[in-house]
N, C-alpha and C positions, 0 to 999 in steps of 0.2 A: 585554655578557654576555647571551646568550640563555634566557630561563625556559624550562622545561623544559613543556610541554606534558603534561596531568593526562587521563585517560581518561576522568573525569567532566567536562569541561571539551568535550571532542569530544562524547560525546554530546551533551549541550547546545547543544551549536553543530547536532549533525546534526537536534537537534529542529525546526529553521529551515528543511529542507531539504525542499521539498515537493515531494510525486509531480507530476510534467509532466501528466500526464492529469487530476490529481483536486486541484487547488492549494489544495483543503480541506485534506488532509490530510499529515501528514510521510511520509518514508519510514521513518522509526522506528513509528507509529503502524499504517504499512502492513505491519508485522512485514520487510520488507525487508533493511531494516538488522540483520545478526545477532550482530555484534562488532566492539572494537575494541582494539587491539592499540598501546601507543606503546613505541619501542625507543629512546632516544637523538634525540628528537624527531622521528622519525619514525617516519609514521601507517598504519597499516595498516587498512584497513578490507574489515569482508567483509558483501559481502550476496548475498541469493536473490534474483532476480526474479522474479518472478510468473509467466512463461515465459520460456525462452530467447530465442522471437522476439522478445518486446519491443521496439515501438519506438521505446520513450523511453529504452531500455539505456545509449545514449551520453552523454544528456543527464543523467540521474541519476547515473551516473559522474563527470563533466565539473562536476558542480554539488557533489556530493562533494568531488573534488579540491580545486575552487576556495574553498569554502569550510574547508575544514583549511589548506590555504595562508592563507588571509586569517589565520586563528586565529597564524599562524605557527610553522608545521611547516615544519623542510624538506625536506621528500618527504611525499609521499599516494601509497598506494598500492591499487588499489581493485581488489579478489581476487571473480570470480565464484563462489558454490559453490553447486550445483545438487542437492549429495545432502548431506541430504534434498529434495525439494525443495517448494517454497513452497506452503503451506496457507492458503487463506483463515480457516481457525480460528486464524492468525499475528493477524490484526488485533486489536487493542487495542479493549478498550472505549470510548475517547475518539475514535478514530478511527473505530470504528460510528457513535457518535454526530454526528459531523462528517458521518461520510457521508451519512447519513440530515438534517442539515439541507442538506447541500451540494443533493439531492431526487435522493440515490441509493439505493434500500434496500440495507441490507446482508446479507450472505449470513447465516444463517443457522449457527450451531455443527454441528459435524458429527462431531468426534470422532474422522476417518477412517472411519467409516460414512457416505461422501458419499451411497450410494444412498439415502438416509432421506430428505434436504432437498430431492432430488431431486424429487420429486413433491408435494411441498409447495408450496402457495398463496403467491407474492410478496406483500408485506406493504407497502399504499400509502403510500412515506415523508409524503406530506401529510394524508391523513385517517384514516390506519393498519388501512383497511379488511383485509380477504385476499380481497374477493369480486374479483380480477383477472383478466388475461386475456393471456396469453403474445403478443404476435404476430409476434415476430421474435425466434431463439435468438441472432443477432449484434445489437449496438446498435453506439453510437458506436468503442467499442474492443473487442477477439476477449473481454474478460474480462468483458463486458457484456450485458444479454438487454434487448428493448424491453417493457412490458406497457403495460394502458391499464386502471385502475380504474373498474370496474361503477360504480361507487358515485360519487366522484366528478368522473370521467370525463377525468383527467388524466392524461396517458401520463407514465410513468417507469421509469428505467434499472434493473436489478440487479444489482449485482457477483456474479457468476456463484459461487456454492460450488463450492472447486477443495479 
């Protein structure tokens, strides 16, 4: 006899499931994860990604799938939905916090008034200065900017307020 698989049971299991680029943090935590859906033990799962381009897209799918399978579902089904689409004001306070010790600062609340944070001073996740210094709008990934702290003179990433 198969138990029937609990929608609180999948989250929990998707809190395990870490973004490929940022292995601080879940993609629950990344607001990615938007719903979950179980029909007859099977799992429907829907998330935003952060862009369409993404290109951890497959692999966060792929890690999705497989871990609903392990939970034992028999079918995962994993639904793009793009509208609305993905706001950095999604992330979770636990997951600022992650980012910022992982030594990424995190974007800023914006409200959907992105122009505000826009011109605001990056905030040094190590000595929490704001005397910084932009030097590159791409870093390691397109959702990333490079800066280099005045103060104490260590260069770090910032997840870009989208």
């Amino acid at each position: 006899m198969v138990t029937e698989l609990t929608t609180a049971q999948i989250w929990a299991m998707l809190e395990q499931v870490k973004d490929p680029e940022i292995p601080a943090v879940s993609l629950i935590e990344m607001g990615i994860i938007r719903d979950v859906n179980v029909v007859e033990n099977c799992v429907t799962v829907i998330m935003t990604p952060t862009f369409s381009g993404c290109p951890a897209l497959a692999v966060m799918e792929e890690e999705i799938r497989a871990s609903i399978l392990a939970l034992g579902a028999e079918q995962c089904h994993v639904q793009k939905q793009f509208n609305p689409p993905w706001t950095s004001d999604w992330i979770s306070n636990e997951g600022r916090r992650k980012l910022k010790e992982f030594g990424l600062a995190p974007p800023r609340r914006h409200g959907g008034q992105i122009e505000i944070v826009l011109f605001e001073p990056a905030v040094c996740p190590r000595c929490q200065s704001s005397d910084t210094s932009l030097k590159n709008d791409f870093g390691t990934t397109l959702c990333r900017s490079i800066y280099v702290c005045n103060r104490c003179q260590e260069p770090f990433e910032q997840f870009k307020a989208l």
